[in-house]
N, C-alpha and C positions, 0 to 999 in steps of 0.2 A: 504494500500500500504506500502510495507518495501522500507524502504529508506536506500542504507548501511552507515553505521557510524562505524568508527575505533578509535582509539586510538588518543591521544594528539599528535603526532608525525605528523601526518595528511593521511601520507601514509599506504596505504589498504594491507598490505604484510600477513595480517593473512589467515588461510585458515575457510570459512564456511564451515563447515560440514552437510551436509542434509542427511537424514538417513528414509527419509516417503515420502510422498504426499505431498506438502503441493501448497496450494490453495489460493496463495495472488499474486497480479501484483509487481512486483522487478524491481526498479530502481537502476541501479549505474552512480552518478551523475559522469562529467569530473573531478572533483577535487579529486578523490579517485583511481588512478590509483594501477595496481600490486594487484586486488583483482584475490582470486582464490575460485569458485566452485569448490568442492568436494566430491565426491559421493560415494554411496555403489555401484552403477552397475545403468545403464539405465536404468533397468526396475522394481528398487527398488526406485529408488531417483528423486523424481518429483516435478517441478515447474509448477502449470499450472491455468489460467485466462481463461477468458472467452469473454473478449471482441471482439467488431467485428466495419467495419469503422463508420457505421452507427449510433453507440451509440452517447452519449452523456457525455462528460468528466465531470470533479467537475464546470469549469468555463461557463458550459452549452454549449461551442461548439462543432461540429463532431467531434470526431475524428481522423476519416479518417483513411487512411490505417495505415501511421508512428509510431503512436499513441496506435494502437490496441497490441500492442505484452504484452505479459503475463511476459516474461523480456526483458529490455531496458538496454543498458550498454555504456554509454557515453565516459565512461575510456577508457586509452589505457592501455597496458599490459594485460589485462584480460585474465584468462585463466578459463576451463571447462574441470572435468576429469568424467568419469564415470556417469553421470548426464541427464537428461532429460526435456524436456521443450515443453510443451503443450498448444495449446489453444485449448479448448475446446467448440468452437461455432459449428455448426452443420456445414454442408457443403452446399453450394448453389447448388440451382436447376437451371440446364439453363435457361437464362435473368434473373437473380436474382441480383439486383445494392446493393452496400452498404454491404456485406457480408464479405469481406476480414475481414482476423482474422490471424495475424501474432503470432508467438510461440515466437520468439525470433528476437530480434533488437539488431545488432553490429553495433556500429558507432565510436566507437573510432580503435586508428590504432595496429599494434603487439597486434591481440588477438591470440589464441593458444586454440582448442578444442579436445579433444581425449575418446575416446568410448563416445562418446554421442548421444544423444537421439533428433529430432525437428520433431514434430509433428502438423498437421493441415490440414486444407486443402484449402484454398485460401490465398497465400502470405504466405505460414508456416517460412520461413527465410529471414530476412530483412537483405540482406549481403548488408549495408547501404553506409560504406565509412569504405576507410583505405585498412590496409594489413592484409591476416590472413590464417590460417593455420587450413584444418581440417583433423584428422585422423583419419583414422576408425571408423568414426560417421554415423549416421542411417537419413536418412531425410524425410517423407513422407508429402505428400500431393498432390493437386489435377491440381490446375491451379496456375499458374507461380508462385510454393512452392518455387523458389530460386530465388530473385530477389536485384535490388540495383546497386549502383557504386563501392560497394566493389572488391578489389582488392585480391582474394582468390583461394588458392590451397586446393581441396579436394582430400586427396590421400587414397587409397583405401576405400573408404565410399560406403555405399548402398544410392541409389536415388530408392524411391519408390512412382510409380504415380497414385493416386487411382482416378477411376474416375466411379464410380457409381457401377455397379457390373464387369466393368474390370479391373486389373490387370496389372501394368506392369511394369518390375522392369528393371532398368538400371543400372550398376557397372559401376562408374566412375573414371579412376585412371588417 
């Protein structure tokens, strides 16, 4: 698991560059606000996990939905340019308990995302808590892929809702 860590100053204002796949669960704890993801394109620059509610964390408990996202971002200010984020657990068969596998967890408030990428398919965006703002970002998955208390405007983003071999795409502005 990457944990971010910044500079002596204590504040996250640098920008990470991701430029591949890469394959580890990313945490940004609250005490590191004003971090930025930064990307080559959504469909170059990937964050993606595997977890699902069902597993088993380091402390041996579920879990559970909250828990499962591939990135977690506690902070406020956060922002995602160009980027993608994945979980890669398979998709549940109907009555299938225990499967949610969230891509991405915003819980901190003033996050900001643009050309990005959230993929999955049971709970793919954990729009947790706070205020935030998505632009022309991509979201797919199956059953309630956008959920939470969060306080969010999607403006011209693709919503795509995949549900076995149908299809169905809704433009949401």
């Amino acid at each position: 698991m990457i944990h971010i860590c910044v500079a002596a100053k204590g504040r996250g204002d640098r920008l990470w560059w991701l430029r591949v796949v890469q394959r580890e669960k990313v945490v940004v704890p609250a005490s590191k606000p004003y971090i930025t993801f930064q990307g080559e394109g959504k469909n170059t620059t990937v964050i993606e996990w595997h977890d699902q509610a069902s597993d088993r964390g380091p402390d041996g408990q579920l879990l559970r939905t909250y828990r499962t996202a591939s990135v977690i971002v506690y902070a406020s200010y956060f922002s995602a340019r160009n980027i993608s984020f994945k979980n890669t657990s398979p998709a549940p068969l109907p009555g299938m308990h225990g499967w949610q596998a969230s891509a991405f967890r915003i819980s901190g408030d003033k996050a900001y995302f643009s050309g990005c990428g959230f993929y999955g398919a049971q709970d793919t965006l954990c729009d947790d808590a706070g205020r935030h703002y998505f632009k022309e970002c991509y979201i797919e998955g199956s059953i309630d892929f956008i959920f939470g208390n969060g306080r969010s405007m999607y403006k011209v983003s693709m919503l795509l809702k995949t549900l076995l071999l149908l299809f169905q795409i809704t433009l949401f502005f």
